[in-house]
C-alpha positions in Angstrom: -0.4 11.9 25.0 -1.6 15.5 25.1 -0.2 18.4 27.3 -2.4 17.9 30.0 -1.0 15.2 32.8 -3.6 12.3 32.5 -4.9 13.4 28.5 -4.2 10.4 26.5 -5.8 8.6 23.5 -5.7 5.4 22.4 -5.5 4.1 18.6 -4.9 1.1 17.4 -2.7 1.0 13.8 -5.3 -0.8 11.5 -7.7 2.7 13.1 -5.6 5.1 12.1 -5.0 3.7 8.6 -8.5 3.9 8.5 -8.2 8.2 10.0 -5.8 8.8 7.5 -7.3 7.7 4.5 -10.3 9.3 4.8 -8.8 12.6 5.7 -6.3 12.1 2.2 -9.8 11.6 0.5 -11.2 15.2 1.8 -7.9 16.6 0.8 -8.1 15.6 -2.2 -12.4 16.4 -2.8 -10.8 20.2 -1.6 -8.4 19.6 -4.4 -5.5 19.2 -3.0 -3.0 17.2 -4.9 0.3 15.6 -5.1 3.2 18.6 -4.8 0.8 21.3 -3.4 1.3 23.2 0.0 -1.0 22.6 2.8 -0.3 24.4 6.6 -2.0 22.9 9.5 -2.3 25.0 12.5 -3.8 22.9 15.4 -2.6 21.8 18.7 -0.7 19.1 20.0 -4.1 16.4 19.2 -4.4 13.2 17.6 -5.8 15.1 14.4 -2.3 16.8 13.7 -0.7 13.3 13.1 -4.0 12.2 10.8 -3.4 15.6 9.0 0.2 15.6 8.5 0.3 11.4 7.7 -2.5 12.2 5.1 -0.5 14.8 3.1 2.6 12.7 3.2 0.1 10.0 1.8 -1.3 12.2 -1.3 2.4 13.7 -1.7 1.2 17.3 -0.5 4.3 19.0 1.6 2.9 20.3 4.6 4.0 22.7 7.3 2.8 23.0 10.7 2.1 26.1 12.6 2.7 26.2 16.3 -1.4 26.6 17.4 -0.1 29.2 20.2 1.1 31.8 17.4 -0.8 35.1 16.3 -3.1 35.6 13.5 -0.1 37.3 11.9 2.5 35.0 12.5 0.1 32.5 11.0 -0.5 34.8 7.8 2.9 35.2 7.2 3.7 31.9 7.2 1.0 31.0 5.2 2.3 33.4 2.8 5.7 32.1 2.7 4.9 28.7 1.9 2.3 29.7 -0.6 -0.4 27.4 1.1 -3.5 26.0 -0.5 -5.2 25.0 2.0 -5.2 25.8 5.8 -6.1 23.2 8.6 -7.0 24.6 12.0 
């Protein structure tokens, strides 16, 4: 369920197998591997779970970014965590 009343989705288990797996395989043609750092900065959408179940599933940590912070919040975090990769 999103944030809106009514704004639902949907998704079977055997579907979002099928999400995840081929968001772990654009990870890893970005090359992203096992042990880097990936921050996803997105809202509260069915995409954040494929993103954050796909770097559990490579074994990249990842760290998400409330999608109501500043660009500067967002850089410093990014900084922190030394990031490869952003997802927005």
């Amino acid at each position: 369920e999103g944030n809106e009343p009514g704004d639902s989705m949907k998704i079977t288990y055997r579907e979002l197998l099928h999400k995840v797996c081929q968001f772990a395989n654009i990870l890893r043609s970005q090359g992203v591997k096992k042990g880097d750092r990936v921050s996803i900065y997105l809202p509260m959408i069915l995409e954040l779970v494929i993103a954050m179940l796909a770097c559990a599933r490579i074994g990249a940590l990842h760290s998400v970014v409330f999608a109501g912070f500043s660009a500067d919040s967002l850089c410093e975090r990014i900084l922190d965590c030394s990031c490869s990769l952003l997802i927005t």
